[in-house]
Kinemage of the C-alpha trace (Angstrom):
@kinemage 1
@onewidth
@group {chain A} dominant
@subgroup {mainchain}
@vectorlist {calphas} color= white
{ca unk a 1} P 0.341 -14.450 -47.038
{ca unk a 2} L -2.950 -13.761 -45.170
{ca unk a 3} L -3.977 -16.146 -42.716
{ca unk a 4} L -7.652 -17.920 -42.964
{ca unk a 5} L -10.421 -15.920 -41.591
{ca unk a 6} L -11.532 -17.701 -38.563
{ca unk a 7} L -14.152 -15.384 -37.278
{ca unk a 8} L -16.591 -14.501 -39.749
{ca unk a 9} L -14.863 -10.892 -40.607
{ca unk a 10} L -12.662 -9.479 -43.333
{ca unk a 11} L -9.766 -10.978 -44.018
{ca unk a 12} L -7.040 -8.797 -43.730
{ca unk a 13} L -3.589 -8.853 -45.109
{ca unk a 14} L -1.179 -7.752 -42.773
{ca unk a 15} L 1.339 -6.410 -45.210
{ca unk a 16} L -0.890 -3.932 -46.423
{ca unk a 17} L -0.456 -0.058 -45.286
{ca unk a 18} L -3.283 0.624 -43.131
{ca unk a 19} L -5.413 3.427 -44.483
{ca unk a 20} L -2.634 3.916 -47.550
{ca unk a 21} L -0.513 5.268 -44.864
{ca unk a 22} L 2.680 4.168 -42.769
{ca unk a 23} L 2.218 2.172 -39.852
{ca unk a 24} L 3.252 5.134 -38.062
{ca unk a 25} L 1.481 7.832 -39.175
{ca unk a 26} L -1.402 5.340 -38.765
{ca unk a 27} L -1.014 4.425 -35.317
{ca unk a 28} L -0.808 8.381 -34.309
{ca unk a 29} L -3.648 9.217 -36.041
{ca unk a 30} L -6.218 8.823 -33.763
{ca unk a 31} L -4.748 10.574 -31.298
{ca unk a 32} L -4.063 13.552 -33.612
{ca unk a 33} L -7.809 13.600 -34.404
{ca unk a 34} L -8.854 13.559 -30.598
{ca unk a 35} L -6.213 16.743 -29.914
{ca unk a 36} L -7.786 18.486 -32.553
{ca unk a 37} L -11.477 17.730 -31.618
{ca unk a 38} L -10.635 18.473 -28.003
{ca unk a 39} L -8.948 22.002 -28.876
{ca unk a 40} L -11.829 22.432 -31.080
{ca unk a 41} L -14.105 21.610 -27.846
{ca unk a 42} L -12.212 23.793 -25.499
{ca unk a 43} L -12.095 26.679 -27.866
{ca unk a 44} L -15.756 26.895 -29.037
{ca unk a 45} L -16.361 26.838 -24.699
{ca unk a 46} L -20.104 25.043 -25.392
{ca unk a 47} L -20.610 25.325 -21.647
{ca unk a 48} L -19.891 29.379 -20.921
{ca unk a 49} L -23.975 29.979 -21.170
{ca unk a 50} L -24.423 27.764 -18.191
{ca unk a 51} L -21.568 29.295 -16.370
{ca unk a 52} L -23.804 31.404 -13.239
{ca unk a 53} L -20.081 33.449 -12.371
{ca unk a 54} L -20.015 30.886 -9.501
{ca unk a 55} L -16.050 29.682 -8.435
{ca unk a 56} L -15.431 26.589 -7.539
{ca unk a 57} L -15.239 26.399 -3.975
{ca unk a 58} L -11.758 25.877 -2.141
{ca unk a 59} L -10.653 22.221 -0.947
{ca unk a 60} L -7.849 22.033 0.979
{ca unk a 61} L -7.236 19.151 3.699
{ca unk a 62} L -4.713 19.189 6.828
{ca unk a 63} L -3.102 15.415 5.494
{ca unk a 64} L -1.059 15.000 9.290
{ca unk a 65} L 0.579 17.008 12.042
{ca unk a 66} L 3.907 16.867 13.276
{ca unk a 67} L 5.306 18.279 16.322
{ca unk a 68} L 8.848 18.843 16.428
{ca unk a 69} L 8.770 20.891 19.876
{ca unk a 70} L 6.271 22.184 22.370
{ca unk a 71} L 6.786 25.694 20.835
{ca unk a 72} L 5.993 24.482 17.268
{ca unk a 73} L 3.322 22.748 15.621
{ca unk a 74} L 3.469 22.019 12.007
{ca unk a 75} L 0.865 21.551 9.715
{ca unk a 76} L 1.088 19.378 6.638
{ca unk a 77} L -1.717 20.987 4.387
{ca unk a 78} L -2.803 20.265 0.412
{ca unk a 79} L -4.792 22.013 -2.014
{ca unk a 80} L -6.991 19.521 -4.007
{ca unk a 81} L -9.065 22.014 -5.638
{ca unk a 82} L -8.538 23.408 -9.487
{ca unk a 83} L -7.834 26.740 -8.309
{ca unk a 84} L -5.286 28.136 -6.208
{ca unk a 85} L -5.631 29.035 -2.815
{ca unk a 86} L -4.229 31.939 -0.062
{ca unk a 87} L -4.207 31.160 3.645
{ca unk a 88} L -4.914 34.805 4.992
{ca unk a 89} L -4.770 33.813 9.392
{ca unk a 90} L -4.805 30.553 11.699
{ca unk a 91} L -6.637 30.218 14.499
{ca unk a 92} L -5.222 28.050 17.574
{ca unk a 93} L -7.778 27.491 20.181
{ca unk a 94} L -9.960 30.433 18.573
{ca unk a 95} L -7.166 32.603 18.887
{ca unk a 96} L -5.610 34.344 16.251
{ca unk a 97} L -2.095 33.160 15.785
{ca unk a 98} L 1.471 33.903 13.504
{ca unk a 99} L 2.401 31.514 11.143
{ca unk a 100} L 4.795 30.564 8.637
{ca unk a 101} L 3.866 28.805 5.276
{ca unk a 102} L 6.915 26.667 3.651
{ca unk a 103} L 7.369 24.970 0.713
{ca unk a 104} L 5.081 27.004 -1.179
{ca unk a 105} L 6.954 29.243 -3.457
{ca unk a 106} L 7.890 31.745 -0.736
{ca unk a 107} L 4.500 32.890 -0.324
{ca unk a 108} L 0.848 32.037 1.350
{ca unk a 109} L -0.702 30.567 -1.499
{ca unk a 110} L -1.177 27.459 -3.169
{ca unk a 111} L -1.398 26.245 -6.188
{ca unk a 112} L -3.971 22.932 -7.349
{ca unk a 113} L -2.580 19.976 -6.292
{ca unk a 114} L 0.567 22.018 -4.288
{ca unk a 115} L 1.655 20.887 -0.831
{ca unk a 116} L 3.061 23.070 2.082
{ca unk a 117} L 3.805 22.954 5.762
{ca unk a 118} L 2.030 25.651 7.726
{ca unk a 119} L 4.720 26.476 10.800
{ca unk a 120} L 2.993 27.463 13.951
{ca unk a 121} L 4.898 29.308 16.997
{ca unk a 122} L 2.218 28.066 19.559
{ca unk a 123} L 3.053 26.287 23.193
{ca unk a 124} L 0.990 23.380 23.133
{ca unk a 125} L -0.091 21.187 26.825
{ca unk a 126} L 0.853 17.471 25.951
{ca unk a 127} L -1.790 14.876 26.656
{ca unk a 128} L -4.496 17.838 25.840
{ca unk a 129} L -6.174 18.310 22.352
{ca unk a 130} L -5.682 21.084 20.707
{ca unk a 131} L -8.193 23.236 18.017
{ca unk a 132} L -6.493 24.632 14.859
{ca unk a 133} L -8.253 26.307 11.642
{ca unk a 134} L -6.940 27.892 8.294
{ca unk a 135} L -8.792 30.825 6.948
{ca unk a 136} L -8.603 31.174 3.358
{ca unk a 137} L -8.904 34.425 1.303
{ca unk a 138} L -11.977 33.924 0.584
{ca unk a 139} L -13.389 33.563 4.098
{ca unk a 140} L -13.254 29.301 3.838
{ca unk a 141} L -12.464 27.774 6.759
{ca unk a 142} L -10.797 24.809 7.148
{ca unk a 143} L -10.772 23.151 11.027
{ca unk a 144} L -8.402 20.338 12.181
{ca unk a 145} L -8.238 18.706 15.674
{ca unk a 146} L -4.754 17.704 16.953
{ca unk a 147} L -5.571 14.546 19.690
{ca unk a 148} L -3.389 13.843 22.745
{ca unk a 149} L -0.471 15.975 21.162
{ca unk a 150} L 2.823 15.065 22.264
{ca unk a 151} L 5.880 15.613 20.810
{ca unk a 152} L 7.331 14.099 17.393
{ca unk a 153} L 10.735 12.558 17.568
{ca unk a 154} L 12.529 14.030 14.415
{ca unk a 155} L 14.338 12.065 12.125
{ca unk a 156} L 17.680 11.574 13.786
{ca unk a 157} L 20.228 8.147 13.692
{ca unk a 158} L 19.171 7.199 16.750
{ca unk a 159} L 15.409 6.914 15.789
{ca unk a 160} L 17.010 5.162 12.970
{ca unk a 161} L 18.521 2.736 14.374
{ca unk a 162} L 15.498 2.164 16.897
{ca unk a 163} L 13.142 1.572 13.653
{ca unk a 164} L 15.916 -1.188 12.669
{ca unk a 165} L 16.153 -3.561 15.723
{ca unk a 166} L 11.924 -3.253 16.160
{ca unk a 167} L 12.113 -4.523 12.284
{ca unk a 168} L 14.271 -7.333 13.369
{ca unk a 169} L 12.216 -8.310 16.750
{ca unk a 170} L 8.798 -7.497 14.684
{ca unk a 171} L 9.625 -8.991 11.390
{ca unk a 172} L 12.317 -10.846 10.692
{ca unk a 173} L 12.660 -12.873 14.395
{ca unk a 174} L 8.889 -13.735 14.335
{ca unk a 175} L 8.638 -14.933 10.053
{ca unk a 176} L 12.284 -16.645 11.334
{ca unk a 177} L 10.445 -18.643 14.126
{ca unk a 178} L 7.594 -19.453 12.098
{ca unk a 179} L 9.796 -21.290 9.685
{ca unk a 180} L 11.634 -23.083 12.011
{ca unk a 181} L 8.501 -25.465 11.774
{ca unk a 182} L 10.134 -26.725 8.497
{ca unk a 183} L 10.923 -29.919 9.270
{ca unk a 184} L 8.315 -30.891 10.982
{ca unk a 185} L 6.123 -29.907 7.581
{ca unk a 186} L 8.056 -32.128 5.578
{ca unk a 187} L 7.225 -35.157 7.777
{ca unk a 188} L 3.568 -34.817 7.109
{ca unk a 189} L 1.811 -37.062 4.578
{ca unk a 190} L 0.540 -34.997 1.310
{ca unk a 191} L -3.191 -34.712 2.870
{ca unk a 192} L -1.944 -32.901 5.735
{ca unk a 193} L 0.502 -30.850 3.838
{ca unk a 194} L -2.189 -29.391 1.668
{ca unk a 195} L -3.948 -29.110 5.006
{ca unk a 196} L -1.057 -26.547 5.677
{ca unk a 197} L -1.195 -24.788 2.683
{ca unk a 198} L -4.943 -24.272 3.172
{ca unk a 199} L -4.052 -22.948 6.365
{ca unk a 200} L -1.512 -20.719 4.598
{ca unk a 201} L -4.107 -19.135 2.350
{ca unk a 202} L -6.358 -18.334 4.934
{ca unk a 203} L -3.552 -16.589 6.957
{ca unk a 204} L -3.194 -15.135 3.803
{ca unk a 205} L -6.489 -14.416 3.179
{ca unk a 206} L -7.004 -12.498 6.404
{ca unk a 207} L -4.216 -10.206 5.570
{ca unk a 208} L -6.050 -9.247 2.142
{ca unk a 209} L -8.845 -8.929 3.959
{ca unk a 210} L -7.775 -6.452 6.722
{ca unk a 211} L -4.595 -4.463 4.356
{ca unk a 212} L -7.682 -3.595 2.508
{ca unk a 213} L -10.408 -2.717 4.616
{ca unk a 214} L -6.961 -0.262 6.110
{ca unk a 215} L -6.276 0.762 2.799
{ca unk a 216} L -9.472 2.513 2.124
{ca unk a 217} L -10.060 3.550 5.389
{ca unk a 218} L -6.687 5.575 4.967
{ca unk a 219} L -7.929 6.330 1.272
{ca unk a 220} L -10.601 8.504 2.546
{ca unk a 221} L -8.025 10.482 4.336
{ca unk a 222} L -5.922 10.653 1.167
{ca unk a 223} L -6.322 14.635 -0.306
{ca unk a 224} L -9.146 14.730 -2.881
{ca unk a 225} L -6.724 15.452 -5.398
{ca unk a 226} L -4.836 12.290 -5.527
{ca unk a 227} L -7.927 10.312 -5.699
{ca unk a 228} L -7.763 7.761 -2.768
{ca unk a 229} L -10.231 5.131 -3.592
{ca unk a 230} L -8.951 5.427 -7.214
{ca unk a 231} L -5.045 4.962 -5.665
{ca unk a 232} L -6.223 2.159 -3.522
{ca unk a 233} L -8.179 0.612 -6.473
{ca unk a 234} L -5.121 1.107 -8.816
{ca unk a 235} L -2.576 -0.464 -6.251
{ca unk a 236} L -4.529 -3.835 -5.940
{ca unk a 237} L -5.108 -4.468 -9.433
{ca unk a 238} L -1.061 -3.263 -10.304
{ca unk a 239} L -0.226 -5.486 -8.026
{ca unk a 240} L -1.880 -8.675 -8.714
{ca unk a 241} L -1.126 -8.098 -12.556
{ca unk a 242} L 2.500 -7.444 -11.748
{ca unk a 243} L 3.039 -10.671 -9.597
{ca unk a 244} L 0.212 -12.499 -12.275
{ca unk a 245} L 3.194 -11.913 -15.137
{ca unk a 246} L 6.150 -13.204 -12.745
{ca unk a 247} L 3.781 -16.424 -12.036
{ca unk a 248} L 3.079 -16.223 -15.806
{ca unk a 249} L 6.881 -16.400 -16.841
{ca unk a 250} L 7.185 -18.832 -14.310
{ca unk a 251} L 5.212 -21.041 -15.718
{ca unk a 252} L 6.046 -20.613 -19.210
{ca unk a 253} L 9.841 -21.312 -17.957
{ca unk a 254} L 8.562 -24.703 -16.693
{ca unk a 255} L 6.635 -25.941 -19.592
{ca unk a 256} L 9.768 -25.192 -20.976
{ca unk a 257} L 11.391 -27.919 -19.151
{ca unk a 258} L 13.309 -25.481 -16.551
{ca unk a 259} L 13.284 -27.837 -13.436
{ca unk a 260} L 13.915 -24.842 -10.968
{ca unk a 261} L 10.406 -22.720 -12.347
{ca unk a 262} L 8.592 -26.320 -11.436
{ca unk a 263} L 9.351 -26.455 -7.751
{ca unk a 264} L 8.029 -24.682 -5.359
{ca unk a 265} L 10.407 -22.465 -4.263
{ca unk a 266} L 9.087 -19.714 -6.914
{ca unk a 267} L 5.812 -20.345 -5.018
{ca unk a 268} L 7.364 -19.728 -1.848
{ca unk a 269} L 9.366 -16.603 -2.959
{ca unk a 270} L 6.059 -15.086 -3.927
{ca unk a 271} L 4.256 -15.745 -0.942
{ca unk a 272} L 6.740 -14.185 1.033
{ca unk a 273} L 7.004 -10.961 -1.240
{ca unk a 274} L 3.133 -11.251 -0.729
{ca unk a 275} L 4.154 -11.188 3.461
{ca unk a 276} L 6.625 -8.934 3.098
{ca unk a 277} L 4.383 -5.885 1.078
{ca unk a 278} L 1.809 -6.238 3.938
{ca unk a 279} L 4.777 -6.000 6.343
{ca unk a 280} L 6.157 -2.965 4.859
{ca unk a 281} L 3.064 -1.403 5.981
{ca unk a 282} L 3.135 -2.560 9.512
{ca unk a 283} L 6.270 -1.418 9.564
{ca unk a 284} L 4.642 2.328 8.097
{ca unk a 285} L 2.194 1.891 10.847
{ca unk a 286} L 4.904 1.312 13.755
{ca unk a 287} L 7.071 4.317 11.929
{ca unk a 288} L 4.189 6.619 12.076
{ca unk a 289} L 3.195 6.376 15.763
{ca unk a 290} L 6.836 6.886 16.580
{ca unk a 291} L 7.213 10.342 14.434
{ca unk a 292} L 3.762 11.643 15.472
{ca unk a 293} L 4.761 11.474 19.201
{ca unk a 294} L 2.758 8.102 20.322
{ca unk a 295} L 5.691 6.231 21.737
{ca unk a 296} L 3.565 4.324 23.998
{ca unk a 297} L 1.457 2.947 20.921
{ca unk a 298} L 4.322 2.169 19.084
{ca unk a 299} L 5.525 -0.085 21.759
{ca unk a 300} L 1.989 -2.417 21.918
{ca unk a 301} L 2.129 -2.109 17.811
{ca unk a 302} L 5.281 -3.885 18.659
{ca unk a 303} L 4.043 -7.049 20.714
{ca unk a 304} L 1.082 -7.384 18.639
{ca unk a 305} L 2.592 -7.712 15.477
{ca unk a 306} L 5.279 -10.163 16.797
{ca unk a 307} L 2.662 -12.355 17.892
{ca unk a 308} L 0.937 -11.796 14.719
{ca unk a 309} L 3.764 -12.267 12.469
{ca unk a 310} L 5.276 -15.489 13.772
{ca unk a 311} L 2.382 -17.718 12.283
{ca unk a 312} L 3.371 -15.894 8.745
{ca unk a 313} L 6.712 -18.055 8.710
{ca unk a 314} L 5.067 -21.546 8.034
{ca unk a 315} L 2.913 -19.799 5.076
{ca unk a 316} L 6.237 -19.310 3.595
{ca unk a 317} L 8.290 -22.488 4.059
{ca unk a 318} L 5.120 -25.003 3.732
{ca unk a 319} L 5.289 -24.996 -0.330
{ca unk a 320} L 8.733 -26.354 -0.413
{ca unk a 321} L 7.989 -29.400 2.270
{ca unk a 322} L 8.179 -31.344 -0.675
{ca unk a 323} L 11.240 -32.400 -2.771
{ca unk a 324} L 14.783 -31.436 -1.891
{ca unk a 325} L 15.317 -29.074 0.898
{ca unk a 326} L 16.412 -25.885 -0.722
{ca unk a 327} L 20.200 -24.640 0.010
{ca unk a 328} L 19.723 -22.555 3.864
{ca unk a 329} L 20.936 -19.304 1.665
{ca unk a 330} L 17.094 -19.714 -0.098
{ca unk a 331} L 15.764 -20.038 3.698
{ca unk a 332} L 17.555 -16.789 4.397
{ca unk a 333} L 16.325 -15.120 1.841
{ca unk a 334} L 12.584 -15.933 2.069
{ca unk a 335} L 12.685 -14.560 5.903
{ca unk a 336} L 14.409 -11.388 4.610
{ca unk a 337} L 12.101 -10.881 1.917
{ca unk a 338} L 8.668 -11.561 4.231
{ca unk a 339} L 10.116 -9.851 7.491
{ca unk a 340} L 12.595 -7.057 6.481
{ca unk a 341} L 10.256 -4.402 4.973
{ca unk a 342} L 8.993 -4.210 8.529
{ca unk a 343} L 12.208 -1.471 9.267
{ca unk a 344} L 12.035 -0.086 5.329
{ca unk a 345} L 8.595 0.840 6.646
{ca unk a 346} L 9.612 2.397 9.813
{ca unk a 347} L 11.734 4.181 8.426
{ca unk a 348} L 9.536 6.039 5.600
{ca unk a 349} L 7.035 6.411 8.669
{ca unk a 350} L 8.979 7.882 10.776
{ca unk a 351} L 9.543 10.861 8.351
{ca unk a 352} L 5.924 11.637 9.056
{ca unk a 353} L 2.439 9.463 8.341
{ca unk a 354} L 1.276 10.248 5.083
{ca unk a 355} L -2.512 8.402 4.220
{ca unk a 356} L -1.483 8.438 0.151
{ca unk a 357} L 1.582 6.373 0.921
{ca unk a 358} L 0.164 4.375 3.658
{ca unk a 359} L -2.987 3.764 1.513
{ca unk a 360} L -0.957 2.933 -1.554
{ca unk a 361} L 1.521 0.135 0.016
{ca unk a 362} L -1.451 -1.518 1.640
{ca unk a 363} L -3.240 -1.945 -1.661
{ca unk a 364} L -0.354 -3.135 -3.273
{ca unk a 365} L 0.450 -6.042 -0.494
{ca unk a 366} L -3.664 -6.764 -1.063
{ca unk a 367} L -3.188 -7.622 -4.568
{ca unk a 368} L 0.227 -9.747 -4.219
{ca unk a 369} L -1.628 -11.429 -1.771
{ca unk a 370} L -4.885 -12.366 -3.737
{ca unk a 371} L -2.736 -13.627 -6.517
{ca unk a 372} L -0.615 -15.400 -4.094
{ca unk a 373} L -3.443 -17.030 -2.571
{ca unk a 374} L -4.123 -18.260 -6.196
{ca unk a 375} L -0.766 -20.023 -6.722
{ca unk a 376} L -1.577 -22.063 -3.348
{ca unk a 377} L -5.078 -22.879 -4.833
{ca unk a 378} L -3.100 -24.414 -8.248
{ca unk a 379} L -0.383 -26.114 -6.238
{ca unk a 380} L -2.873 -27.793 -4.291
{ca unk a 381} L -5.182 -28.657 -7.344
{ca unk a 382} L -1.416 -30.644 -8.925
{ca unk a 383} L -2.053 -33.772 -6.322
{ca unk a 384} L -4.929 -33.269 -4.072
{ca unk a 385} L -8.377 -31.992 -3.677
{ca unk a 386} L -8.836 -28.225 -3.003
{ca unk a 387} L -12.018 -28.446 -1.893
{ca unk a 388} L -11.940 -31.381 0.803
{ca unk a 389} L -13.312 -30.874 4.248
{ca unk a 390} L -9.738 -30.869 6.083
{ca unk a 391} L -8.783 -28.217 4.090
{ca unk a 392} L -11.775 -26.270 3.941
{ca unk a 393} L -11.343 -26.683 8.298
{ca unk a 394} L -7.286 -25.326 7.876
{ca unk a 395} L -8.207 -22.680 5.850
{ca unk a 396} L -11.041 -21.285 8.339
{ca unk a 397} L -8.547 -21.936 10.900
{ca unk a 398} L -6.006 -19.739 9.385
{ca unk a 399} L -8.457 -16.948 9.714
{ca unk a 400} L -9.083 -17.766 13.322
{ca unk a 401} L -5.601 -17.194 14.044
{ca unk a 402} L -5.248 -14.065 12.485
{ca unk a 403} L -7.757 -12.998 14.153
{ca unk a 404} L -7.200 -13.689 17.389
{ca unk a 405} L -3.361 -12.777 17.226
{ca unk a 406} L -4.455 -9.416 15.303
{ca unk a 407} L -6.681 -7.944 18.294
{ca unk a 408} L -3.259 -7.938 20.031
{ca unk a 409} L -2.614 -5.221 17.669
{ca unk a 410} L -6.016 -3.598 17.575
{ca unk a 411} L -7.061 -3.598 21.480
C-alpha cells in the first residue's frame, strides 16, 4: 500500500516496476546511457579542430631522496603527466653523470602515473648540498636540490628496534603520564570537570589546527598526479564521517538502553583514536628524519614531542572522571591506542618520507579530531553550560599549551 504523499509530489507506489522494467535493469540504466553517450563523445572527437599538434608538456617531480651510501644517491621520481616519459642523462653538479633507472619496466621510461628510483653512482661531501637534474627526451628538465646530505640509515632490525623504544619514550610514556592525573580529575566538582574537558578540546583543537596546516603543506609536495589538496581534502572529510557513524551507532546503542554506549568511556576511546592518528604522524615525522640521514633532528623531534605529548593524556582520561572507574585493562588500552602509533609511524617513515602518505595520515587524524572535539562539545552540553566563561578560559588555555610545548618541536 502506498504511503500518503507528504510533500506535494506524486505519489508513488513502491511495488510498481520502475519504468516497466526490473529493479535491476532499472538501476543500471543510467549508467548504460552515460557509457554510451561518452563512447559516442570520445568517438565523434568534437575537440580535434582545436587541437594546434601541441603535446602536453612533461610533469615529473623528484617526491624524496635517499642515500644509502656516500657512493650512491637515489632518486625517488614520478610521472604525473598523461603521457609517458624517457629520462635520456642526469646531471650532478652540472656534470653529466651514469645512472640506473629501477622499477620501471627494465627500461628509462615512464609511464603516467608510474614511479621509479633513479640510482646514481656519485660520491657525495656530507653536510654540503648537492645539485641534481633529469633530462627528459624531449629536452625538459627537471632540477632537484639535495640539502645537508648525509647518509640514510637503511631499513635494518636495529633501526627497528630504535623506532620502537622512541615510540614508547615519545608516545606511550608521555599519554601514560598525562593520565596519571586521573584521580585527581575525579575529585573535581562538575564545573571544573567540564573546565577540563574544555581544556581537552582546545588541546585538541590545536592539533586539528596544526595536522592540517602540515597536511597541505606536505600536499603541495604530493606528485600532481595523486592530487594532494584533493587527498588531503578527502582524508578529513573520510575521517570525520567514519568516526561520525561509530559515534552514530553509539548513540543509537544507548537510546537503546545499552548502559556501556552511555558512559563515557566510548567518548574517551575516540578521543584517544583521535590522539593516536595525529601521533601516527609524529611518529612518520620522527621515522623520516631518521631514514633521510638527519639523526640529529630526529633526536630534538624526540624531546619536543614528549613534552608535547604528555598534556594529551588528561584529554583522554578526563571524560570518564565521572561514574565508576573503568577496569585498569580500559586504562591500558586508551594509552596504547593514543601513544602507540607513534613507533607504527616510525616505522613506515623510516622506509623513506613519502609527502602522499605523510599528507594523507595527517588529514585523517584532522578529521577524527574535529569530530572528536564535537563529542566533548555534547558531553558537556548533558549537565553544564558549554559556553560559560571558565570554560571558554580552559579551552584558550589548551591552545596556549600546545603552543608553547609545540615550539619545542618546531625551534
Amino acid at each position: 500500500m502506498s504511503k500518503p504523499n507528504t510533500d506535494g509530489g506524486t505519489t508513488v507506489n513502491r511495488t510498481e516496476r520502475p519504468l516497466g522494467l526490473p529493479k535491476w535493469v532499472a538501476a543500471l540504466l543510467p549508467i548504460i546511457l552515460l557509457a554510451l553517450i561518452a563512447g559516442a563523445f570520445f568517438a565523434t572527437a568534437p575537440f580535434a579542430s582545436l587541437d594546434n599538434g601541441g603535446a602536453p608538456l612533461p610533469d615529473v617531480s623528484v617526491t624524496h631522496t635517499t642515500l644509502p651510501s656516500e657512493e650512491t644517491v637515489v632518486l625517488h621520481v614520478t610521472n604525473n603527466g598523461p603521457d609517458e616519459v624517457t629520462i635520456s642523462q642526469v646531471l650532478v653538479a652540472e656534470a653529466y653523470w651514469d645512472f640506473d633507472v629501477q622499477g620501471a619496466g627494465g627500461d628509462n621510461t615512464l609511464a603516467p602515473r608510474e614511479s621509479a628510483q633513479v640510482v646514481i653512482p656519485y660520491h657525495w661531501n656530507p653536510g654540503w648540498d648537492l645539485e641534481v637534474a633529469l633530462l627528459l627526451s624531449d629536452g625538459a628538465t627537471v632540477h632537484h636540490t639535495i640539502i645537508a646530505p648525509s647518509q640514510s640509515p637503511g631499513l635494518t632490525t636495529d633501526l627497528l628496534v630504535t623506532m620502537a623504544v622512541i615510540g614508547l619514550f615519545v608516545g606511550v610514556i608521555p599519554v601514560a603520564l598525562g593520565m596519571l592525573w586521573f584521580p585527581f580529575l575525579q575529585s573535581m566538582s562538575d564545573r571544573w570537570l567540564h573546565a577540563i574537558l574544555a581544556f581537552s578540546a582546545g588541546i585538541l583543537a590545536f592539533l586539528a589546527i596544526d595536522a592540517g596546516v602540515e597536511a597541505f603543506e606536505l600536499g603541495e609536495q604530493v606528485p600532481g598526479a595523486f592530487e594532494g589538496p584533493a587527498l588531503v581534502a578527502l582524508g578529513i572529510i573520510g575521517a570525520l564521517l567514519a568516526v561520525q557513524a561509530v559515534s552514530a551507532w553509539r548513540q543509537g546503542r544507548a537510546e537503546a538502553g545499552d548502559a556501556r554506549a552511555q558512559s563515557g568511556l566510548w567518548v574517551a576511546y575516540l578521543v584517544a583514536i583521535g590522539i593516536g592518528l595525529h601521533n601516527l604522524a609524529e611518529g612518520l615525522a620522527i621515522g623520516s628524519s631518521f631514514a633521510l640521514g638527519r639523526v640529529s633532528l630526529g633526536a630534538f623531534l624526540v624531546i619536543g614531542f614528549m613534552l608535547h605529548n604528555v598534556t594529551e593524556g588528561p584529554a583522554v582520561v578526563a571524560p570518564v572522571a565521572r561514574g565508576e572507574r573503568p577496569n585498569v585493562l580500559h586504562f591500558l588500552g586508551l594509552g596504547f591506542i593514543a601513544g602507540a602509533p607513534v613507533i607504527l609511524g616510525g616505522w613506515l617513515g623510516s622506509l623513506a618520507f613519502s609527502p602522499t602518505l605523510g599528507a594523507f595520515f595527517l588529514a585523517v587524524g584532522v578529521g577524527a579530531i574535529l569530530q572528536v572535539i564535537w563529542e566533548l562539545r555534547e558531553m558537556v552540553s548533558r549537565n553544564g553550560r558549554v559556553g560559560s566563561a571558565l570554560n571558554l578560559v580552559t579551552f584558550l588555555v589548551g591552545l596556549v599549551v600546545m603552543y608553547v610545548t609545540d615550539l619545542f618541536v618546531a625551534l
